[in-house]
BAKOLRO-186979 format. One record per residue (C-alpha): residue in three letters; x, y, z. Coordinates in steps of 0.5 Angstrom, whole numbers, padded with zeros to 4 digits, always signed. Each point is the difference from the previous one (the first is absolute). Layout:
% BAKOLRO-186979
ALAXYZ ...
END
This chain:
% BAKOLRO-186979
UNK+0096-0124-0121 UNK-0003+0003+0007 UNK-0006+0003+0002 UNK+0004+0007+0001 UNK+0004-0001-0006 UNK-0007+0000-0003 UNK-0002+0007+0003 UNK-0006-0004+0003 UNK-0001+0001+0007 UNK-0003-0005+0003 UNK-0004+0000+0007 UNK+0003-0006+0005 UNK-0004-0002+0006 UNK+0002-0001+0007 UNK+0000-0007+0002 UNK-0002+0001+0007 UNK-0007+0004-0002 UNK-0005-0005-0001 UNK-0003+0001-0007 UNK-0007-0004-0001 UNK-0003+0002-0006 UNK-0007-0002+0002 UNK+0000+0004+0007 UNK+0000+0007-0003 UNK-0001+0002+0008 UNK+0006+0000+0002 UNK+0003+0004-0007 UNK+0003+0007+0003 UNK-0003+0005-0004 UNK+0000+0008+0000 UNK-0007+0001-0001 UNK-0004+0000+0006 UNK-0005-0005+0002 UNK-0008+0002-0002 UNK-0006+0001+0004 UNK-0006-0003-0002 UNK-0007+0004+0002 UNK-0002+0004+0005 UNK+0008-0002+0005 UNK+0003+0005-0006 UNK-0005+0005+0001 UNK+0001+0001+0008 UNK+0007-0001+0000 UNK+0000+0007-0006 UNK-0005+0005+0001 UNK-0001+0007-0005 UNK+0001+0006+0001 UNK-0006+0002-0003 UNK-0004-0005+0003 UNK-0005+0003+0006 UNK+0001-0004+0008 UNK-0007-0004-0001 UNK-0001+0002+0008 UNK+0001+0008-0002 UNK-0007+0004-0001 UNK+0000+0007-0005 UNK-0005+0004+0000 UNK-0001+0007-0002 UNK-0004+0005+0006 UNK-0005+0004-0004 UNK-0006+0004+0005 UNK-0006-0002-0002 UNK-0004+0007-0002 UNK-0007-0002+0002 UNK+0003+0000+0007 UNK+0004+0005-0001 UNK-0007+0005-0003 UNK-0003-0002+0007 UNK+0006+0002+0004 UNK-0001+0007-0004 UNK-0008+0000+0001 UNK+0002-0001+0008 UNK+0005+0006+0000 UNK-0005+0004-0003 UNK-0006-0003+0005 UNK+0004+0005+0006 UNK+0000+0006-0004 UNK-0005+0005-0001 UNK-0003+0002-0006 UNK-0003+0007-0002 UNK-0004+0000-0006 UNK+0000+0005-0005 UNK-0007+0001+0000 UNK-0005+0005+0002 UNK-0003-0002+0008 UNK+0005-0004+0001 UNK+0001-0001+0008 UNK+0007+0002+0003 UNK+0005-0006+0001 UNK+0004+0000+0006 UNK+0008-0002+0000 UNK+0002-0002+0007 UNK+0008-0001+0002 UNK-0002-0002+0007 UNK+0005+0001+0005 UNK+0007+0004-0002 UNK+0006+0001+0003 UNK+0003+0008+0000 UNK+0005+0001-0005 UNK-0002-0008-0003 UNK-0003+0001-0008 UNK-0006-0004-0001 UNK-0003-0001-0007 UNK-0007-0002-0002 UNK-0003+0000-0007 UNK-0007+0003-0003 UNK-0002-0003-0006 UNK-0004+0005-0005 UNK-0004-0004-0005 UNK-0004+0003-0005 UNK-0007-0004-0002 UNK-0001+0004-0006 UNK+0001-0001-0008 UNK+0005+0006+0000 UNK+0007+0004+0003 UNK-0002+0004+0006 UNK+0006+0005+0003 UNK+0000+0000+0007 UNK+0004+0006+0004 UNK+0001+0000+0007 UNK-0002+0006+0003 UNK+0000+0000+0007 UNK+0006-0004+0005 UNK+0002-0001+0006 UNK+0008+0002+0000 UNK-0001+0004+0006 UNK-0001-0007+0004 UNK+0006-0004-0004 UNK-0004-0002-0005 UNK+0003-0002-0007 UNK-0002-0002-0006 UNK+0003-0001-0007 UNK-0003+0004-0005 UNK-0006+0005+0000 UNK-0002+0000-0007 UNK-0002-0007-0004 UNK-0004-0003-0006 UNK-0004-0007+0001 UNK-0002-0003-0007 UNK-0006-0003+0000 UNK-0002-0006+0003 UNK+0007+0000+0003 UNK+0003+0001+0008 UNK+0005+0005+0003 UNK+0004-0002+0006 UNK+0002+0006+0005 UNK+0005-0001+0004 UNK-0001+0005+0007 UNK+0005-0001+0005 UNK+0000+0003+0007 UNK+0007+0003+0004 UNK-0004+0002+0007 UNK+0004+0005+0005 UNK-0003+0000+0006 UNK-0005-0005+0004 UNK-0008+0001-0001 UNK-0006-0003-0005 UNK+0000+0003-0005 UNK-0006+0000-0006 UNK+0000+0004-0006 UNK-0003+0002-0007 UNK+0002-0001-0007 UNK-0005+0004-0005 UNK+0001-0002-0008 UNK-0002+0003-0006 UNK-0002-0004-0006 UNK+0000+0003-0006 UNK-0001+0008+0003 UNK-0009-0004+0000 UNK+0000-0003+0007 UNK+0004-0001+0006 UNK+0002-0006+0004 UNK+0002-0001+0007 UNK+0004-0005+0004 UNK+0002-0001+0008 UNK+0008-0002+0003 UNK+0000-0002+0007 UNK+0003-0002+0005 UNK+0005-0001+0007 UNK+0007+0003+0002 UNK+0004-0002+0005 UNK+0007+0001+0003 UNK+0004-0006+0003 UNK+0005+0004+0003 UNK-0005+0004+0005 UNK+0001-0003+0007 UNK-0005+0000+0004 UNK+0002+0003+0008 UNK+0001-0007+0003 UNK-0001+0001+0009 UNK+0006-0004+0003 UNK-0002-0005+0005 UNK+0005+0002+0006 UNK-0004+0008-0001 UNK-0006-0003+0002 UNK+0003-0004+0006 UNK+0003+0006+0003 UNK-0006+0004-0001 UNK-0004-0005+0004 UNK+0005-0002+0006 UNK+0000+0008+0001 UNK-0007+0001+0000 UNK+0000-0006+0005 UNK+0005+0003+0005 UNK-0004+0007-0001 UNK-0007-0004+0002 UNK+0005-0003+0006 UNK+0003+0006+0002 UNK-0008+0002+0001 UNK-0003-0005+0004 UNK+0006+0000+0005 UNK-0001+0008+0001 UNK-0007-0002+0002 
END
């Protein structure tokens, strides 16, 4: 009775691959060689694992400097101070280009322990002056921001007067001022060549004269 006879299939061995079964090295097997420490981590690397030379940071602006940067901005602006006696600021928008709108901003700060209503009763339109509204209310202990722009139309210095009225009581008043200039007038330049030519007649005129003599 045979092995195939039997069912049983047997594994049979080549002759010619040398079998030691001491050496277990040189065995062919399907399951890849393993790599200890750290030469199994650098030749594989995660997905989730961060680059050791890459730095994140989230940018967040600090709020003291921040705070400074808004108490320098307001340094530049005038203040009117909602209060009796109080002296008239003066808002400056330097020197202007004709048909260019500048903006400044007057801050109206009320000092007091309740609302104040505030109307603006005299503006100068006439000169291109603009402002956003005429008509508000400041809280108490708080500030307001009026913008005032400025479109001018022809060149000249110009110096007007804004007059508030607060809470129908009192009244107020500020000053806008300031420079216009038009680029596109050209001044009358004489040539060169027409000085010249007036100068060689003059001198041919002056010989005529001395030789008659």
């Amino acid at each position: 009775m045979t092995a195939e006879s039997s069912g049983v299939n047997l594994f049979k061995m080549d002759s010619s691959i040398d079998f030691d079964p001491v050496n277990t090295q040189t065995l062919m097997t399907s399951t890849p060689k393993t790599v200890k420490g750290s030469d199994r981590r650098s030749s594989r690397r995660s997905w989730f694992e961060k680059p050791s030379g890459i730095k994140y940071s989230i940018a967040v602006e600090n709020p003291e400097k921040q705070r400074k940067n808004e108490a320098k901005d307001e340094t530049e602006m005038e203040t009117l101070l909602l209060s009796h006696f109080t002296n008239p600021p003066k808002i400056g928008f330097g020197t202007c280009k004709v048909g260019v709108t500048k903006q400044q901003t007057l801050i109206i700060k009320n000092p007091h322990e309740y609302v104040q209503n505030v109307k603006i009763e005299r503006f100068p339109y006439k000169k291109n002056f603009f402002v956003e509204t005429t008509e508000f209310s400041v809280d108490a202990e708080s500030k307001h921001y009026l913008d005032i722009s400025w479109i001018p139309e022809t060149e000249g210095r110009f110096r007007e007067m804004i007059q508030f009225s607060v809470d129908d009581a009192y009244r107020l008043q500020a000053f806008v001022f300031g420079t216009c200039q038009n680029p596109q007038r050209k001044r009358k330049v004489r040539s060169l060549y027409h000085d010249d030519a007036v100068c060689m007649k003059l001198s041919m005129h002056y010989c005529n004269q001395v030789q008659l003599f």
